[in-house]
C-alpha positions, 0 to 999 in steps of 0.5 A: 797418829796412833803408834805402830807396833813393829813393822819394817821401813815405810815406802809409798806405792799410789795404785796397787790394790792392797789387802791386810790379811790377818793369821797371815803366818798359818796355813790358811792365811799364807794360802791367801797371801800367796793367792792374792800375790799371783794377782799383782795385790800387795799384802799387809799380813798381821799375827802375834809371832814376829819370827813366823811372820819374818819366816813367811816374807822369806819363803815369798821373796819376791812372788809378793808384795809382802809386808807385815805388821807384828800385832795381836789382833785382840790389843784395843790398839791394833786395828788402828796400828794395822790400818795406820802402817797400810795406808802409810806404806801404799797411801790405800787399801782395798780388800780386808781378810779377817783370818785370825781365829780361835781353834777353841773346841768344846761343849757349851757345859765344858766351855770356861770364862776364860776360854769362852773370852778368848774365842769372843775375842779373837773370832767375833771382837777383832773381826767387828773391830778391824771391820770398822776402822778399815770401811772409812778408808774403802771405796768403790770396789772394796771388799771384806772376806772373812773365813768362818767355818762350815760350822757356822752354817750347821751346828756341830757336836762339843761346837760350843762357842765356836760354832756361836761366833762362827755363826755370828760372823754371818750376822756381821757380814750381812749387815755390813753388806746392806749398810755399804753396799751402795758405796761399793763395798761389798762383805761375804763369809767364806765357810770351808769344812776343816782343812788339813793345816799344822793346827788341825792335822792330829783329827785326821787319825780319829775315827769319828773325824773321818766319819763326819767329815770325809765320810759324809762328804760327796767329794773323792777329796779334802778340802785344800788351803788353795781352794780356800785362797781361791774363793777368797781372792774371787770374792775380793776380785771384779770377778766377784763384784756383785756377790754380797752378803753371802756366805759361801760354803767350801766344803764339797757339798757337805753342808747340803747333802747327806750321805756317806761315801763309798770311798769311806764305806770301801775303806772300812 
């Protein structure tokens, strides 16, 4: 048995559908975490801050399931402390969302080593890695939903190394489909534009942002953290059964339209 990084009191429970949900303290992540609970699943959430992850289990109370393991997604131990400490608290586990990811933003000229290894790291690396510890303990009815970014499906401008692993995360999730499918367990991407979280809010005032991403969008809204939730806990559930290997955009039609919109053409 590997060693566990801190977590909380093991107890067992035989047949509640679980889910590991790494990021599980950022707005995304709890969206999910929140999402998965209004469906009777239990959550393991992950993140490197235990006082964040401590603060989310008491803004859930009772609403879910909810317990964490304290691991930086990016240690050689963590995908085997994450997956030991689930299947020693609920004896399964049912559903991975790889959430964790880097914010990292710049031009391939502007990229440096240690910035580029970071993004590979946490955004390509820990998602390959947490993927094959957890398939030996999947079965029929499993799935894997991991958030890449509508970035991933068309390159965009200082995208850099982001949009590469972005990108890459579909190569990942294609062939995990195709090599697991016929044991039921089934990979999709889900791609949303850029939502309104504490790590992106600052965009929200520059001009440029407004036009690439609200301007061209054939939407009368921003996307939310709950639209995000909801595609991922879809594609996890029966409902989603027999969609694999697929990458679904969440982004109001921006990634196949282009136009600019009246509500940004009005406002300028």
């Amino acid at each position: 048995m590997r060693a566990r990084p801190q977590n909380e009191e093991l107890t067992i429970v035989s047949e509640t559908r679980v889910a590991i949900v790494t990021g599980a303290a950022g707005g995304i992540g709890e969206g999910i975490v929140r999402k998965f609970g209004e469906e009777g699943v239990a959550v393991i959430g992950t993140g490197r801050n235990a006082e964040k992850l401590k603060e989310l289990q008491a803004r859930l109370g009772d609403s879910v399931d909810f317990s964490y393991v304290v691991a930086d997604v990016t240690a050689d131990d963590a995908p085997g402390a994450i997956v030991d400490f689930t299947l020693g608290k609920h004896g399964r586990l049912n559903y991975l969302v790889n959430n964790a990811g880097s914010g990292h933003w710049a031009p391939v000229h502007a990229t440096p080593d240690a910035m580029l290894d970071d993004v590979l790291a946490i955004s390509m690396r820990a998602p390959f890695r947490l993927c094959r510890e957890v398939i030996p303990h999947m079965g029929r009815g499993s799935a894997i939903c991991t958030i890449g970014s509508t970035f991933g499906i068309m390159g965009g401008l200082d995208g850099g190394a982001y949009c590469m692993v972005k990108s890459g995360l579909t190569g990942l999730t294609q062939t995990i489909a195709a090599q697991y499918g016929e044991q039921g367990i089934r990979a999709n991407v889900v791609a949303p534009t850029v939502v309104k979280t504490p790590m992106t809010e600052a965009a929200w005032d520059y001009p440029a942002f407004q036009l690439v991403n609200q301007g061209l969008t054939p939407f009368y809204r921003d996307c939310t953290v709950d639209d995000v939730a909801n595609a991922v806990v879809f594609l996890c559930s029966d409902k989603g059964e027999f969609i694999n290997g697929q990458v679904i955009a969440v982004d109001g039609g921006w990634s196949t339209t282009k136009m600019v919109n009246s509500r940004f053409r009005l406002a300028q």
